[in-house]
DRENLO-182056 format. One record per atom (N, C-alpha, C, O): residue in three letters; atom name; x negated, y negated, z; residue number from 1. Coordinates in steps of 0.02 Angstrom, whole numbers, plus 32768, in hexadecimal, padded with zeros to 4 digits. Example, Ala and Ser with C-alpha at 12.3 -4.5 7.8 and 13.67 -1.06 7.14 Angstrom:
BEGIN
aa at X Y Z i
ALA N 7D6C 811C 8186 1
ALA CA 7D99 80E1 8186 1
ALA C 7D6C 80A5 8186 1
ALA O 7D38 80A6 81A7 1
SER N 7D7E 8070 8162 2
SER CA 7D54 8035 8165 2
SER C 7D7B 7FFE 818A 2
SER O 7D62 7FC7 8192 2
# end
This chain:
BEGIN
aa at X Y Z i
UNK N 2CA6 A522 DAC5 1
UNK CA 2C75 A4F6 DAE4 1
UNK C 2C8E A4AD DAE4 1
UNK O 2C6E A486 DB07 1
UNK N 2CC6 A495 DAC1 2
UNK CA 2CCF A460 DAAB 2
UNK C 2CED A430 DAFC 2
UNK O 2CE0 A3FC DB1B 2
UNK N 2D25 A47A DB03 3
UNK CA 2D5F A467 DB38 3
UNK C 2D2C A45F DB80 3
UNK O 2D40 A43D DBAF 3
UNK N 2CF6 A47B DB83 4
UNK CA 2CD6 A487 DBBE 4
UNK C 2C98 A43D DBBE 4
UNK O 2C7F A424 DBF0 4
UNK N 2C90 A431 DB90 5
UNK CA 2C61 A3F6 DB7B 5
UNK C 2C67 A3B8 DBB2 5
UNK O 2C37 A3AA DBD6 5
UNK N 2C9D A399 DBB4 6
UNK CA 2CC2 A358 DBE4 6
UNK C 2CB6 A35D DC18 6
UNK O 2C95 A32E DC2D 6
UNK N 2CC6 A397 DC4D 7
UNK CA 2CC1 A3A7 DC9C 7
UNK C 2C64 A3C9 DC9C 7
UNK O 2C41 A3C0 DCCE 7
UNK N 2C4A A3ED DC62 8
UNK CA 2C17 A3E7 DC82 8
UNK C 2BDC A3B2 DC69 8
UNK O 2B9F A3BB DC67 8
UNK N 2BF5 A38D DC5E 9
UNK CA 2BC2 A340 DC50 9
UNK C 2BD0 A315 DC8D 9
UNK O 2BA1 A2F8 DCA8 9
UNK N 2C13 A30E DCA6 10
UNK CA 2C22 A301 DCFA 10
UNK C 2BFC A321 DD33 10
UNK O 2BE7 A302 DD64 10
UNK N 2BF7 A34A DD2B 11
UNK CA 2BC3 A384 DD5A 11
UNK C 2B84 A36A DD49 11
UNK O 2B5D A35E DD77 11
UNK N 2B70 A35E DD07 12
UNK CA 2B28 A35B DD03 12
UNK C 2B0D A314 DD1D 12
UNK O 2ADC A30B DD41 12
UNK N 2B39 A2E6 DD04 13
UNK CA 2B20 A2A2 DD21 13
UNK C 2B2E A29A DD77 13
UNK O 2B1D A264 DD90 13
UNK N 2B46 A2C4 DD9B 14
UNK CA 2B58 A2B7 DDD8 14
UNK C 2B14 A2E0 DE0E 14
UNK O 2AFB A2D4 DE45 14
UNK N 2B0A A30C DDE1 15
UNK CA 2AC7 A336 DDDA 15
UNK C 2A88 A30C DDE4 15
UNK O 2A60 A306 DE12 15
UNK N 2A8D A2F7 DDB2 16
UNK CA 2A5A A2A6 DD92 16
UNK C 2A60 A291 DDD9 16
UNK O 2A33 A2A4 DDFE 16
UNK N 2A95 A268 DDF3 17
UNK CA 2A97 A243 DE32 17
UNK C 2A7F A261 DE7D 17
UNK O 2A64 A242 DEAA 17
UNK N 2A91 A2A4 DE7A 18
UNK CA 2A71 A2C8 DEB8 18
UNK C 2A34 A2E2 DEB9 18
UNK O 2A16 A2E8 DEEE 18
UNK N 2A11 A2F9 DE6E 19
UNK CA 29C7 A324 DE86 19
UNK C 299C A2D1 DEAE 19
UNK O 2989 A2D0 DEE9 19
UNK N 2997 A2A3 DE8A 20
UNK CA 295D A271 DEB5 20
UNK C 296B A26B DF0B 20
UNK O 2940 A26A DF37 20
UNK N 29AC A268 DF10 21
UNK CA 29CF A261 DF54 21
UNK C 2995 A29C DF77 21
UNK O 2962 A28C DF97 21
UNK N 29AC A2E7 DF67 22
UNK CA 2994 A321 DF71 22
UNK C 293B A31B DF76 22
UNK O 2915 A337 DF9D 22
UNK N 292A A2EC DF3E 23
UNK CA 28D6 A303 DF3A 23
UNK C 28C0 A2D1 DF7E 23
UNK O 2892 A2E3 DFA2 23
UNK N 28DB A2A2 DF86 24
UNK CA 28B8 A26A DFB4 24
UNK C 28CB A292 DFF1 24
UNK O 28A2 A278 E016 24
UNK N 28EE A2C2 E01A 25
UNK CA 2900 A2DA E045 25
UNK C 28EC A318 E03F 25
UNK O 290D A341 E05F 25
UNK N 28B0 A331 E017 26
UNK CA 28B5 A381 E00E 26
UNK C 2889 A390 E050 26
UNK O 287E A3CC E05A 26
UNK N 2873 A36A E077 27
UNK CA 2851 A395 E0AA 27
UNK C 288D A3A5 E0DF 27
UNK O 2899 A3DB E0FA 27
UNK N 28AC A36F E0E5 28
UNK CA 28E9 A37A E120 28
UNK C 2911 A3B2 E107 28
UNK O 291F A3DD E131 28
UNK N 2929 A3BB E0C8 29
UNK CA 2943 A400 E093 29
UNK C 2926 A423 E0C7 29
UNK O 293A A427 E101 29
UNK N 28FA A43A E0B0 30
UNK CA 28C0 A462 E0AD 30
UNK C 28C3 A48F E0F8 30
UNK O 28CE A4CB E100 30
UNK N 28B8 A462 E124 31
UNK CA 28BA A469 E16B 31
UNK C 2916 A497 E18A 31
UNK O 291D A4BF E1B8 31
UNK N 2941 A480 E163 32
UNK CA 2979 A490 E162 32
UNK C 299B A4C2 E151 32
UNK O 29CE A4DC E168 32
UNK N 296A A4D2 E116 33
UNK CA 2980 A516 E0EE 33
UNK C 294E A53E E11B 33
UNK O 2964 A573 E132 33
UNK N 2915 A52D E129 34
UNK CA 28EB A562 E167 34
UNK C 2910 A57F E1B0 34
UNK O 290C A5B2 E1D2 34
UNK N 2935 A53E E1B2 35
UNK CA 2956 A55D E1F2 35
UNK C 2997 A5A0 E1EC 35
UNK O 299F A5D3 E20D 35
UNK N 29B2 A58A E1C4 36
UNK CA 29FF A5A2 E19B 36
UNK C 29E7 A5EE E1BB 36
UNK O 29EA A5E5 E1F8 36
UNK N 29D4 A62D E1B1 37
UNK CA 29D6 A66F E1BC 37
UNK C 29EB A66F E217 37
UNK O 2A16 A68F E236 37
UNK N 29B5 A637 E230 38
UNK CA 29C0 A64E E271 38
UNK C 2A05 A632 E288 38
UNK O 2A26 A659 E2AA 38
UNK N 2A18 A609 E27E 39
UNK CA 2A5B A5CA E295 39
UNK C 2AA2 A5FA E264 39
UNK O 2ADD A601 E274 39
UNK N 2A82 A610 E22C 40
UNK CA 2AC8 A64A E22A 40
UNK C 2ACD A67B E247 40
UNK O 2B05 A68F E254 40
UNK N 2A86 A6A8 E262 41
UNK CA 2A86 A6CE E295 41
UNK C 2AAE A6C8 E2CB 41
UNK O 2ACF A6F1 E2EA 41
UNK N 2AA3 A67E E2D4 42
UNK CA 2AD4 A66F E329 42
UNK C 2B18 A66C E30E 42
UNK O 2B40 A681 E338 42
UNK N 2B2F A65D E2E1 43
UNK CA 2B6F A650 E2C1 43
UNK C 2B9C A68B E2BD 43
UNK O 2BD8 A686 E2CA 43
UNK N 2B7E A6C3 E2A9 44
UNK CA 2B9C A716 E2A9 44
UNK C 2BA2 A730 E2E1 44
UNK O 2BC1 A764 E2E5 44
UNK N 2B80 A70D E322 45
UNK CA 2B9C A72F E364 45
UNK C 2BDA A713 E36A 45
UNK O 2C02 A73C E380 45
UNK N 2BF4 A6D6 E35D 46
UNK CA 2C2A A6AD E369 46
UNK C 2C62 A6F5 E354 46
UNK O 2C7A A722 E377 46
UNK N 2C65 A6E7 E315 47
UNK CA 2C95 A715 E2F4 47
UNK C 2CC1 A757 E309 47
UNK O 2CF5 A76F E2F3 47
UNK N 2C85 A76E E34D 48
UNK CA 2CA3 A7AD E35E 48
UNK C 2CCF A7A8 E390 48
UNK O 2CC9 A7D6 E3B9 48
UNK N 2D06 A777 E3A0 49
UNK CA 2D2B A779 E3C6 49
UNK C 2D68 A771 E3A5 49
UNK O 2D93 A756 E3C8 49
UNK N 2D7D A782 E366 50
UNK CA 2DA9 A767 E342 50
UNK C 2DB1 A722 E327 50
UNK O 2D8C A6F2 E31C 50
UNK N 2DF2 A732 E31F 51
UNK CA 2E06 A6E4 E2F2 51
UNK C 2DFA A6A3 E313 51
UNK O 2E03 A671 E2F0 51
UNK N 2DE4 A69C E355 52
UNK CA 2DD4 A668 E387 52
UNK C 2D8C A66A E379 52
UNK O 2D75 A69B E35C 52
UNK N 2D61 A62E E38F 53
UNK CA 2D29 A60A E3A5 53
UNK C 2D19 A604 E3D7 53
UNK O 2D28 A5CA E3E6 53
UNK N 2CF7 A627 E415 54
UNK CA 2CE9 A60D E43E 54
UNK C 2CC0 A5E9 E453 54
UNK O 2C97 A607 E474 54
UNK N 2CB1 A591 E44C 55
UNK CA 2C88 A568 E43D 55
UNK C 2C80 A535 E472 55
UNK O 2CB2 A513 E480 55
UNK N 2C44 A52A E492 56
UNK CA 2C4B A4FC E4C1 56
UNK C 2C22 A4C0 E49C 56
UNK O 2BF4 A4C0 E472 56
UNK N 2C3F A496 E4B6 57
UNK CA 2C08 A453 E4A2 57
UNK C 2BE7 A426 E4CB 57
UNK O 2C04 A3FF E4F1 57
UNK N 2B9D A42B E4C4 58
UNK CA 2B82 A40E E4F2 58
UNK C 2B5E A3CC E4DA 58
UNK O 2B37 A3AF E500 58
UNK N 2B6B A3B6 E4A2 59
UNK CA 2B59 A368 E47B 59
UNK C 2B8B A362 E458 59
UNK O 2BA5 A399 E451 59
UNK N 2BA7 A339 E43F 60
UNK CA 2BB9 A322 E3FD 60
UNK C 2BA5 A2C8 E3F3 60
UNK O 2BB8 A29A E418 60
UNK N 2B6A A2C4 E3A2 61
UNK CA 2B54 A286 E397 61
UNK C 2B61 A27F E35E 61
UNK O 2B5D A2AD E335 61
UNK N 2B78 A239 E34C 62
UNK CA 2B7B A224 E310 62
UNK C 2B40 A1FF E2EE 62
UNK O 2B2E A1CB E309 62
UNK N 2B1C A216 E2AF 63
UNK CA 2AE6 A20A E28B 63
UNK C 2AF4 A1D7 E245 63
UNK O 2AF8 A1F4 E20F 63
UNK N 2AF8 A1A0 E246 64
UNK CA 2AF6 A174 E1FE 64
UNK C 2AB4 A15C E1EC 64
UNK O 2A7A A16E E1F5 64
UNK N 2ADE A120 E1C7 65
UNK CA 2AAA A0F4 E19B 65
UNK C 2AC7 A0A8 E1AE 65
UNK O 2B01 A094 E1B3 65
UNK N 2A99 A090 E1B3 66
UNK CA 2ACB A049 E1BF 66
UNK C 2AB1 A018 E177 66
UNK O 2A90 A034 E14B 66
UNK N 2AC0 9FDE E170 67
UNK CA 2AAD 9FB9 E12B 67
UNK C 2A6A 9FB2 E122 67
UNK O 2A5D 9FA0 E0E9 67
UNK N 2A34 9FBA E14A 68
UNK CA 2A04 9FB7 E14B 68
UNK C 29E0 9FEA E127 68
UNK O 29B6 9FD9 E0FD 68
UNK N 29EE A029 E133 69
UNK CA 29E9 A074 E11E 69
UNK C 29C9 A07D E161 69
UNK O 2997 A09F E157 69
UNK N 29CE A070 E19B 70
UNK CA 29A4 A08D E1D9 70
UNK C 29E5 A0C5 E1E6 70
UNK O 2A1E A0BE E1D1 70
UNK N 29CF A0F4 E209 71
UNK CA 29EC A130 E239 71
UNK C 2A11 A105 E275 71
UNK O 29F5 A0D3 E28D 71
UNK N 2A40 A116 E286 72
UNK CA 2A78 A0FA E2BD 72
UNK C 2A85 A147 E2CE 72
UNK O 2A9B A170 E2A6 72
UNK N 2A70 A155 E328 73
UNK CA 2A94 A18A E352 73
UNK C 2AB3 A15B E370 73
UNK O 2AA7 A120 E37E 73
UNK N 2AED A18C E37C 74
UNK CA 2B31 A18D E3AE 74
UNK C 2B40 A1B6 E3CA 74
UNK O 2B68 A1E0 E3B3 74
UNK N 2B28 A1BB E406 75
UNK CA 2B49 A200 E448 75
UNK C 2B77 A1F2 E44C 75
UNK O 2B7E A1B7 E45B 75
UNK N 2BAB A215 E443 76
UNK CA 2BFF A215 E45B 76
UNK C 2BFE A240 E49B 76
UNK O 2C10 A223 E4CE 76
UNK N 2BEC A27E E4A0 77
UNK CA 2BD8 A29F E4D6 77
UNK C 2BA2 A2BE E4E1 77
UNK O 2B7D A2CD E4B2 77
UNK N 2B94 A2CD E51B 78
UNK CA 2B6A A2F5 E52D 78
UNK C 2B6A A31E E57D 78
UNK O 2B72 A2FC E5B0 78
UNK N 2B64 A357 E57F 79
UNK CA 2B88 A379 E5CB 79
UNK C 2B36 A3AB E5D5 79
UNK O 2B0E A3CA E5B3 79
UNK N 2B41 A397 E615 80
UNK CA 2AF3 A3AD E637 80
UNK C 2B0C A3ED E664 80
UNK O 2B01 A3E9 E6A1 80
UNK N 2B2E A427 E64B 81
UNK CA 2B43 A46A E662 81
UNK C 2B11 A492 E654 81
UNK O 2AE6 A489 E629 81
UNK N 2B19 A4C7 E680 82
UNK CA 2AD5 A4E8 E688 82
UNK C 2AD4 A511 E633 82
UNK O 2A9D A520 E61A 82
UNK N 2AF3 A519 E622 83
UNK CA 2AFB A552 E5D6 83
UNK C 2AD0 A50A E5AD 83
UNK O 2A9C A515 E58D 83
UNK N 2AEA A4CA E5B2 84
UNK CA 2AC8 A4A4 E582 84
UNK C 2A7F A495 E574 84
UNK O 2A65 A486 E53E 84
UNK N 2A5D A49F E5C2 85
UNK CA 2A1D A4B5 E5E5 85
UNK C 29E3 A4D3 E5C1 85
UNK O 29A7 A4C3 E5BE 85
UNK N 2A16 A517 E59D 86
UNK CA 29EB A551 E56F 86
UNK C 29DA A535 E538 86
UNK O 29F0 A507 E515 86
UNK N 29AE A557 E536 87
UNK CA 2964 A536 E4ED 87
UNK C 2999 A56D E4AA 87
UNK O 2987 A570 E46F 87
# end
């Protein structure tokens, strides 16, 4: 127990630093882990074509924080093709 003592008191205080992070955000959690069954659902159709992805992209946005703590979006793209269309 002695040798294992050091790395997990590192873990624990880093622990310490993430559950409040976690509690002030547990509804957005929350909402996230609700989605997870269906969004890996879509994820396992990917897979069946082999070692490739066949992945189109119809957004890509970048989501921060700026010094303020406000939310900053950034559309880098976005393509208005009929596949992107679908709900």
């Amino acid at each position: 127990m002695a040798s294992a003592r050091p790395p997990l008191s590192g873990t624990i205080a880093q622990l310490n630093r993430l559950a409040p992070i976690l509690d002030g955000d547990k509804d957005r959690l929350d909402a996230a882990i609700g989605k997870a069954p269906k969004n890996y659902r879509r994820l396992v159709r990917l897979g069946v074509n082999g070692a490739t992805i066949p992945y189109y992209l119809c957004q890509l946005e970048i989501r921060g924080t700026d010094l303020q703590g406000k939310t900053v979006h950034s559309n880098v793209f976005r393509s208005d093709a009929g596949r992107c269309t679908e709900p």
